[in-house]
N, C-alpha and C positions, 0 to 999 in steps of 0.2 A: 616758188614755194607753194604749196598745197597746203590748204586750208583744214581746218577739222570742221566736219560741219554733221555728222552722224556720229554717234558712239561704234565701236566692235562689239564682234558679240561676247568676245571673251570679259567684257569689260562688264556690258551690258548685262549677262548671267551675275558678274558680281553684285550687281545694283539689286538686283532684286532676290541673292541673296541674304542684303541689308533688310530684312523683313522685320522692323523692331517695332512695338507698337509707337502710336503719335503720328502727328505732321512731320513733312519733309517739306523741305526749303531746297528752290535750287536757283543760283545763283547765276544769269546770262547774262555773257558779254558778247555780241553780238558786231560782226563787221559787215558793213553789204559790200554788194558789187558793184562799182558804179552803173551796167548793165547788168539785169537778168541774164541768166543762162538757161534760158526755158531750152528743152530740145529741140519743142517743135518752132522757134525761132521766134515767137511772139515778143512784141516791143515792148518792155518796162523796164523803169530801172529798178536796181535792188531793192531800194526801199519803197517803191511801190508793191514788186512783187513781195516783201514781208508782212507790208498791212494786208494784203489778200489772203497770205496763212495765216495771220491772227484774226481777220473776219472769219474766215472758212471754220476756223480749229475752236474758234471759242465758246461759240454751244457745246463741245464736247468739252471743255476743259471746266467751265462752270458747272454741268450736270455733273461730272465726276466731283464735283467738290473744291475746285482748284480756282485759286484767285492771285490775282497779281497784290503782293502787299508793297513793292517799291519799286519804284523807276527814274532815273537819272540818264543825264547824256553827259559822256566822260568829255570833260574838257584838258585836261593836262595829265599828264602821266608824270607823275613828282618820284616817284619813285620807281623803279622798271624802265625797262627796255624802251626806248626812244623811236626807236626807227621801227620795231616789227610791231608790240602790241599797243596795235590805236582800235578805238572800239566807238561805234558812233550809235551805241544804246545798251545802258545796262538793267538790270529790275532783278528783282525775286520775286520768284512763282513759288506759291506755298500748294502745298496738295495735301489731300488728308492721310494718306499712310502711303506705303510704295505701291501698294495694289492700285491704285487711285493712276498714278502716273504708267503705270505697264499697261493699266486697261486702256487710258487715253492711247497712246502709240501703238495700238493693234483695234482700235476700233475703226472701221470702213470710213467712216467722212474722215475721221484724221487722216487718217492713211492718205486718202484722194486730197489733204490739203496740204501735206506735208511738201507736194512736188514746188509750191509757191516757198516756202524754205529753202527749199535744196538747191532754187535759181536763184535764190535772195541773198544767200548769205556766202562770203567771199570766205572769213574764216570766224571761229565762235570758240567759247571756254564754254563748259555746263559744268557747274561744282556744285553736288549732292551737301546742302547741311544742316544738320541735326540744330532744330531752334533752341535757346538757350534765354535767358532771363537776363538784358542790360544789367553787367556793375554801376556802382558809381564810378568809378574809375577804370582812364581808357582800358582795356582790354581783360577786363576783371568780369568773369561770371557767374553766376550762380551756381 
């Protein structure tokens, strides 16, 4: 199986289509590799090569306004698929409008820290979403 580890561009043009004023929330579930797949063969394993994109990438993701508001590590999967989706780090990255997120993924040091992702990560979910104000009750919003 092959992993999802990049968006399409077809997908990608819609993203930034969603040009709505406010913050965007995006929602990673994250798998490593147990090895990197660097090309040029260097030795780490996936989640080493993933703290190297998040040191690399993170000056450009704070200058742009972008902050991690939550992080967890998936222990059980209570509900879903058993055997395919295991995820061994999840979080929301908040960013200030979609412009925020399109200029991080096309600026030069991202770009050059991206490849420590792209060896890091086995297979990934990224869900775009719109923040919302907690109900009191489960699933109720404002």
């Amino acid at each position: 199986m092959t992993g999802f580890i990049d968006p399409t561009k077809e997908i990608f043009a819609r993203f930034r289509d969603m040009d709505r004023p406010g913050p965007i929330h995006m929602l990673n579930l994250v798998k490593f590799r147990a090895k990197a797949a660097y090309p040029d063969g260097r030795e780490a394993t996936g989640a080493e090569a993933y703290r190297a994109y998040a040191r690399e990438s993170g000056p450009v993701f704070r200058r742009l306004g972008g902050r991690q508001i939550w992080i967890g590590k998936p222990e059980l999967m209570l509900i879903g698929p058993q055997d395919s989706e295991q995820w061994d780090v999840a979080f929301i990255a908040e960013y200030p409008d979609t412009r925020a997120f399109v200029e991080m993924l096309r600026d030069p040091v991202y770009r050059e820290a991206v490849k420590h992702r792209q060896a890091a990560v086995e297979d990934s979910r990224l869900l775009r979403l719109q923040p919302g104000e907690a109900g009191a009750e489960f699933g109720e919003t404002s």
